[in-house]
Structure formats: structure tokens, C-alpha cells
C-alpha positions as CSV (number, residue, x, y, z in Angstrom):
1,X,-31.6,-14.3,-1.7
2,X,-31.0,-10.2,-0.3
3,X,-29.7,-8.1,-2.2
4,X,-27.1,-5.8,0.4
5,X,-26.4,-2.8,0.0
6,X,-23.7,-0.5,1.7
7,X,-22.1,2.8,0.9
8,X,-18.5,4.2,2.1
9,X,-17.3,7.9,2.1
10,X,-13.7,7.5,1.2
11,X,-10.8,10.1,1.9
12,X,-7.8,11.0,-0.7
13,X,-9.3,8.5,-3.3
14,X,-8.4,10.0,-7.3
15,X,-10.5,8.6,-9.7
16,X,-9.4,8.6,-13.4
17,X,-13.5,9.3,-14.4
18,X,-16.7,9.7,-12.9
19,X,-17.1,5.8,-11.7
20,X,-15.6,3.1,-12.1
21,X,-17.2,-0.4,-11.7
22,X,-15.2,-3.4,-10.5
23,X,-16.8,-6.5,-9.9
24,X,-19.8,-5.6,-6.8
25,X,-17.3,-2.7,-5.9
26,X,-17.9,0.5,-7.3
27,X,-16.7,3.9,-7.2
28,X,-18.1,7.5,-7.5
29,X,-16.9,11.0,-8.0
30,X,-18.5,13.3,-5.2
31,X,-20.6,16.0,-6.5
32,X,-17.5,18.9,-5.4
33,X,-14.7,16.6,-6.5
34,X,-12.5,18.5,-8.1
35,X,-12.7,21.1,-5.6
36,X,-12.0,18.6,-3.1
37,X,-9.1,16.7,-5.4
38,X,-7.4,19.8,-5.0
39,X,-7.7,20.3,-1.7
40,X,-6.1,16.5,-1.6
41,X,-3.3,17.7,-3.6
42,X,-2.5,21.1,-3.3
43,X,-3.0,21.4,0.5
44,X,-2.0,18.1,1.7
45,X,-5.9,17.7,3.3
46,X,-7.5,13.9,4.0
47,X,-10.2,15.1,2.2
48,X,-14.0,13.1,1.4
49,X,-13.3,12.5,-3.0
50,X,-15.4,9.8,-3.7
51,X,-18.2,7.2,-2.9
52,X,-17.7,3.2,-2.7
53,X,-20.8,1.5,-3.3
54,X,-21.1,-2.3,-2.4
55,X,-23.8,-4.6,-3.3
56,X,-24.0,-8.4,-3.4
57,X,-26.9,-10.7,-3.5
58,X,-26.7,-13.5,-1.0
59,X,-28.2,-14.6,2.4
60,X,-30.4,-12.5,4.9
61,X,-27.3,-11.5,7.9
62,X,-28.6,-11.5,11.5
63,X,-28.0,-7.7,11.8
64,X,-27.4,-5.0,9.8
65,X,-23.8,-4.6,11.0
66,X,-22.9,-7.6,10.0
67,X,-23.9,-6.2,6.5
68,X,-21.4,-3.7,7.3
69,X,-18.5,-6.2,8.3
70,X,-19.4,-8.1,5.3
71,X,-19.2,-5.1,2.7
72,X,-16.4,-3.7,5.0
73,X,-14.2,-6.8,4.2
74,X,-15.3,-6.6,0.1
75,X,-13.8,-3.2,-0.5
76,X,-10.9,-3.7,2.0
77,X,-8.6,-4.8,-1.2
78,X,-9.5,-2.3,-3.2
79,X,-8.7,0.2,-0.8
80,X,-4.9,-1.1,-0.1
81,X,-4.4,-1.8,-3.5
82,X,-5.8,1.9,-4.4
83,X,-2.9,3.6,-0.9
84,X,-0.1,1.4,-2.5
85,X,-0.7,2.5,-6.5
86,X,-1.7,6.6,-5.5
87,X,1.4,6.2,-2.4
88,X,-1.0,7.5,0.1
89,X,-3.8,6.2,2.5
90,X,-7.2,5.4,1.0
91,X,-9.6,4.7,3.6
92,X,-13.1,5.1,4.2
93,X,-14.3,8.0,6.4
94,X,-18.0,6.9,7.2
95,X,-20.1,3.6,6.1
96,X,-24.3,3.1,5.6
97,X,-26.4,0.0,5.1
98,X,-29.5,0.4,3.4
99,X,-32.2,-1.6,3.3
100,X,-34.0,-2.6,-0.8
101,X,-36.3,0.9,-0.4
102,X,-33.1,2.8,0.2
103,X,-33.8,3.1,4.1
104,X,-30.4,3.6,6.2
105,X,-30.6,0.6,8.6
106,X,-26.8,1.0,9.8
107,X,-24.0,3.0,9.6
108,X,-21.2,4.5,11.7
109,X,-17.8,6.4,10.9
110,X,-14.2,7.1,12.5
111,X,-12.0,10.3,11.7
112,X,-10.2,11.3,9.2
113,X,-6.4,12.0,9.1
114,X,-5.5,15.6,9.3
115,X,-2.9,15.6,6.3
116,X,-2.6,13.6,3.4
117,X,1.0,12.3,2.7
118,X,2.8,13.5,-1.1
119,X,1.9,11.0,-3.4
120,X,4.8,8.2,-5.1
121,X,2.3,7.6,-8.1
122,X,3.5,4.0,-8.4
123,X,0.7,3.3,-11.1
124,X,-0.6,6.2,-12.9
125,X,-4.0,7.0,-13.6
126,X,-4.9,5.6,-16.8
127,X,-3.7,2.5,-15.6
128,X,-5.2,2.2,-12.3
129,X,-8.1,0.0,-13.6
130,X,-5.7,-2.7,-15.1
131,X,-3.7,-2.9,-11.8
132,X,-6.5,-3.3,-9.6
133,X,-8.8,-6.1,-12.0
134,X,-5.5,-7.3,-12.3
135,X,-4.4,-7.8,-8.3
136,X,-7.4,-7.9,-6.0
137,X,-8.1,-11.5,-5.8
138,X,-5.0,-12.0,-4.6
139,X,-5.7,-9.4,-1.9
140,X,-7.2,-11.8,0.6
141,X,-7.2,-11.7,4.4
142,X,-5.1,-15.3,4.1
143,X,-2.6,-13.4,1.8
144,X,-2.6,-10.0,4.2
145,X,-1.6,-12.4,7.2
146,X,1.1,-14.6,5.6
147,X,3.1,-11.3,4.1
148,X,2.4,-8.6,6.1
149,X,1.7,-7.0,3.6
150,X,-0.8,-4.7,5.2
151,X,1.6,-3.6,7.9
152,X,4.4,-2.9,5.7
153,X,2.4,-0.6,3.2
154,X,1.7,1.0,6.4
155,X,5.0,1.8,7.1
156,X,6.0,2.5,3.7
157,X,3.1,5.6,3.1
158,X,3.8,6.6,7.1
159,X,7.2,7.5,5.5
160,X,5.7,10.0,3.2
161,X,4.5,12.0,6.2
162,X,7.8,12.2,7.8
163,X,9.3,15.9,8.4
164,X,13.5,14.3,8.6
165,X,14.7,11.7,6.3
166,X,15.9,9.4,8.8
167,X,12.4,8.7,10.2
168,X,11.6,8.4,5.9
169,X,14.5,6.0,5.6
170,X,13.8,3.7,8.4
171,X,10.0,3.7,8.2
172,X,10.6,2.3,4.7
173,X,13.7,-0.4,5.9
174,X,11.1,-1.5,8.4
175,X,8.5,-2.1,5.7
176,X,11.2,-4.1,4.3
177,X,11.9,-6.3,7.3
178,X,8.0,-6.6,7.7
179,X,7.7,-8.6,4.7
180,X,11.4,-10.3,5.2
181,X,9.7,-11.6,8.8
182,X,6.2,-12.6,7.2
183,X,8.1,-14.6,4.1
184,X,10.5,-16.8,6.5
185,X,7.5,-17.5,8.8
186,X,5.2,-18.9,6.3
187,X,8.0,-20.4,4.4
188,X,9.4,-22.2,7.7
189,X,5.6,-22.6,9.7
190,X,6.3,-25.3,11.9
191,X,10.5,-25.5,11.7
192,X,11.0,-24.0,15.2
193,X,14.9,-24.6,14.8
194,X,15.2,-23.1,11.4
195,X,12.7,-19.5,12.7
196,X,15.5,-19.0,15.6
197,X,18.0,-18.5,13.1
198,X,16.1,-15.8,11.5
199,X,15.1,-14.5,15.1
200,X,18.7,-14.1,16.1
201,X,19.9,-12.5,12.5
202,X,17.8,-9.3,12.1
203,X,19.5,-9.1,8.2
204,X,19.2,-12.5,7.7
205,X,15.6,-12.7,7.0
206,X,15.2,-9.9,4.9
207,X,18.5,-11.6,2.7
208,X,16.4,-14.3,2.4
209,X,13.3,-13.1,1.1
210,X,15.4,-10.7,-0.9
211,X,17.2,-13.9,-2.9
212,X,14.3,-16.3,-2.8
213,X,12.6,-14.0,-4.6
214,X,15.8,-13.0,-6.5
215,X,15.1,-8.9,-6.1
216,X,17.4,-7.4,-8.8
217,X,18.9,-5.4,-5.6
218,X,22.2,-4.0,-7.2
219,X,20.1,-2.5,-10.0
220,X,19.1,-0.2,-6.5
221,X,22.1,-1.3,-4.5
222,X,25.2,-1.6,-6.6
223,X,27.0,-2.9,-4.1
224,X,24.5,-5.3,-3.1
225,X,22.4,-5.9,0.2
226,X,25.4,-4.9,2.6
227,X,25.0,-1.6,1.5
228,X,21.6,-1.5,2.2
229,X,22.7,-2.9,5.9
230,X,25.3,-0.2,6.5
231,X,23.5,2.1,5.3
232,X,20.9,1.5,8.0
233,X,23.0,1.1,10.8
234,X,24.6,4.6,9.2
235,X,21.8,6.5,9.7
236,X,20.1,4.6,13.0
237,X,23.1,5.5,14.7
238,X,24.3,8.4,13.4
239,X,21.7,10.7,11.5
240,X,21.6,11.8,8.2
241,X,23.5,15.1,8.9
242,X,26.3,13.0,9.5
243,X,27.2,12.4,6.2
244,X,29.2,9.5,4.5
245,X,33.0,10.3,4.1
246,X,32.6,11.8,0.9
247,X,30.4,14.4,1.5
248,X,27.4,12.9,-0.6
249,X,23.9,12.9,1.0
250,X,21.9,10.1,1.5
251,X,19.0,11.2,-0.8
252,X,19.6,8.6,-4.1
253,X,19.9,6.2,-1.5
254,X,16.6,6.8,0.1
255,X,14.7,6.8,-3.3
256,X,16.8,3.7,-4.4
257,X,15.3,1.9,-0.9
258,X,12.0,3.4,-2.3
259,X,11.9,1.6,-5.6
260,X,13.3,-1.8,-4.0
261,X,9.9,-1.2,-2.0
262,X,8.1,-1.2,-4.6
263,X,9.6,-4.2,-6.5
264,X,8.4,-6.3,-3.6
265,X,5.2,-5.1,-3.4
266,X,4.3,-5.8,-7.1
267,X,6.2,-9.0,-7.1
268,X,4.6,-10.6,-4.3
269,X,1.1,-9.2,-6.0
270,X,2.1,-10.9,-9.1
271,X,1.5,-7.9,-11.0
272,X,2.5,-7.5,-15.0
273,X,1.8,-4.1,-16.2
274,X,2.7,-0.2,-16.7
275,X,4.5,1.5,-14.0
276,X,6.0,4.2,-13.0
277,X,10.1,3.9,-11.8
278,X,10.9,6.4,-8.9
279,X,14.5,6.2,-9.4
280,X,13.7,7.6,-13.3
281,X,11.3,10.6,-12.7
282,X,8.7,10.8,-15.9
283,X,9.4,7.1,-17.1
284,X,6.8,5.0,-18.0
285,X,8.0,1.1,-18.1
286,X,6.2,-2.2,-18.0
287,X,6.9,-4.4,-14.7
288,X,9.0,-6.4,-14.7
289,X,10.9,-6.7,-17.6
290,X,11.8,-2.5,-17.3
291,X,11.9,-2.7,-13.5
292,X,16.3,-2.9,-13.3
């Protein structure tokens, strides 16, 4: 057995306390971090915050960036789980392998993002720990695949960098379809006739995933998915500063799409715990039975 060993700079991460330790994941504070925290926060910088170290004892790897791969792939859940509870990207910046006398054997690195997008704080801080023991395992590369659900987190923080609210609304509606698409095609694999239907109705897969799942959508929707559909079309076609016919902007609308969001992403984690509800700004609620 070899014990491996490899450390990641990460960007934007906010860590509740000095390190935290999650299975062979673990997390550090960098030695400046709350001068860098800030910088995160205050000035909208992707920023280096904190250290991920990996380690795992198993068998010797041909090559030393296969060590990388490996540990690459370990913290992977961690890291989406970490962008979809802070609402922004959490990524790592530069990676190391080092050997059992601390030598550096590998490493390489990729740039940052220039800005940081404005938080959602979907789980707060104190309860970042339970969310992620809670929801990693089910965080695999089979489970990324089937629901897309690495593409539409994607979309969903891309929105939070977006300078008009149509590009925010859309952006988020397309995170939306993403997982509509990925739910009928793993629920219908091999049913060629019954895909086309969903291929010829852009709605009718995100309906579908919508009730299978039975989203409460008129506690965000009152008048139900069609809204959500019009609305869409609304402001695809039209822009937001064409407002609806009575004069009331499109901005409870957006956070209502926002929170519906949200619902799927902790549904489809399975996740049972404190939250935070965007549509209520300051409550603290337990998912699911407050989430309506």
C-alpha cells in the first residue's frame, strides 16, 4: 500500500474554522485568509482562501499525474457541493503531488476567474459541515452524468455574474431545462418513441420532472408552471424593460425561479437539513418540510 498525497489551492472557498476534515478530504485556512476572505467578498475577487488536502492509502499509480487525476476526482464533490451551498464557483487554482518525504513529484494549475459572483448563501455557515457529510456520496460521476447536475449548477451561479436580468433569468430557466432533459433521459434510456416527445415539446420535459418529483411550484408560481412558461417567452422575446401590463417588474419572479432552483437541487441530493429560503430574506427553515 502508498499512501498519496496531493494538495489543491482553491479560490472563493469560506471556511466556518481553521480546517475542517471530511473523510480523506480536508480543508485549510491560508495563512492571510481573512485578508483574502474579504477580498472574496467585498471586492468581488476569485481569490486563493484555502488549502484542500487529499490523502488515501492504496496502490502504487504508474505516474504521478495519475495521483493527480485520482485526488482530482476525490475532491471534485466537495467542490460542487461547496459552489452550490456558498452560490458561487469553488474551484481549485493549482494542484501538487508529493511523494512520503514531502518531495513535489507533480503538479500543474489553470487560471483563476477574474470576479467572483454575489453569493445566494443557500446553506449557511454553521451548517455547511452537515450538508456536505450529509450529500457527497451521492455526488458521483454516475450521478453528475444522469442529472446534469454539474452543467446546470453551472448555469445557475453563471447567473450571478450577469450585468441585465434577462441574461440572470434565462441562465437560471436553462439550469432548469438542464435537469428537465437529464431526468427524461435516464428515466426513458432506451424508449426512442417516448425521448421524441420530449424532443419536440421544449416545456414538456421540464413539466415532467417538475411533477415526477412533485416540486411544490405554486408555492413559487401561484399560477403554476405556465406562468413560469410565459414568463420565459416574456422576457426571451421581449426584455425585461418591457414590462407586464400592470407595470410590475419581473424582480419577485426572478427570485421565485431562484428558489424553485434550489428546491431541485436539494431534492435530487436528497438533502434533510437547515437552509436558507431566498424568497424570505433572514429565515432560517429546515428542508423540506419549511421549503413552501
Amino acid at each position: 500500500m502508498t499512501h498519496h498525497k496531493v494538495l489543491f489551492a482553491v479560490w472563493n472557498l469560506e471556511l466556518w474554522q481553521d480546517s475542517i476534515q471530511l473523510d480523506e478530504v480536508s480543508f485549510h485556512r491560508v495563512e492571510a485568509y481573512d485578508q483574502a476572505i474579504q477580498r472574496v467578498q467585498k471586492g468581488h475577487e476569485a481569490v486563493h482562501t484555502a488549502v484542500a488536502d487529499v490523502s488515501w492509502e492504496g496502490d502504487s499509480l504508474p505516474t504521478p499525474e495519475e495521483g493527480l487525476e485520482s485526488a482530482s476526482l476525490r475532491l471534485r464533490p466537495y467542490l460542487l457541493l461547496l459552489t452550490l451551498a456558498q452560490g458561487v464557483w469553488v474551484d481549485w487554482r493549482a494542484r501538487k503531488a508529493l511523494s512520503e518525504d514531502g518531495t513535489i513529484i507533480a503538479g500543474d494549475s489553470r487560471s483563476a476567474p477574474f470576479t467572483r459572483p454575489h453569493p445566494s448563501d443557500l446553506i449557511w455557515l454553521p451548517s455547511q459541515e452537515q450538508f456536505l457529510r450529509q450529500c457527497h456520496e451521492r455526488v458521483s460521476s454516475t450521478f453528475l452524468n444522469r442529472t446534469l447536475f454539474a452543467v446546470a449548477l453551472s448555469w445557475a451561479i453563471q447567473a450571478n455574474e450577469q450585468d441585465f436580468e434577462e441574461a440572470d433569468f434565462l441562465f437560471r430557466y436553462t439550469a432548469l431545462e438542464a435537469l428537465g432533459w437529464a431526468f427524461v433521459r435516464e428515466t426513458y434510456a432506451g424508449d426512442e418513441e417516448r425521448l421524441a416527445t420530449f424532443e419536440s415539446s421544449p416545456r414538456g420535459k421540464i413539466k415532467h420532472f417538475l411533477t415526477q418529483n412533485r416540486a411544490p411550484v405554486r408555492a413559487f408560481f401561484p399560477n403554476g408552471d405556465e406562468q413560469l412558461f410565459e414568463l420565459r417567452d416574456h422576457i426571451a422575446h421581449r426584455g425585461m424593460a418591457f414590462e407586464r401590463a400592470q407595470g410590475v417588474p419581473f424582480g419577485r419572479e426572478i427570485i421565485a425561479l431562484n428558489g424553485l432552483l434550489d428546491w431541485c437541487f436539494l431534492t435530487l441530493l436528497g438533502y434533510r437539513g437547515p437552509f436558507r429560503d431566498i424568497r424570505h430574506r433572514g429565515y432560517h427553515g429546515t428542508f423540506p418540510d419549511d421549503f413552501r
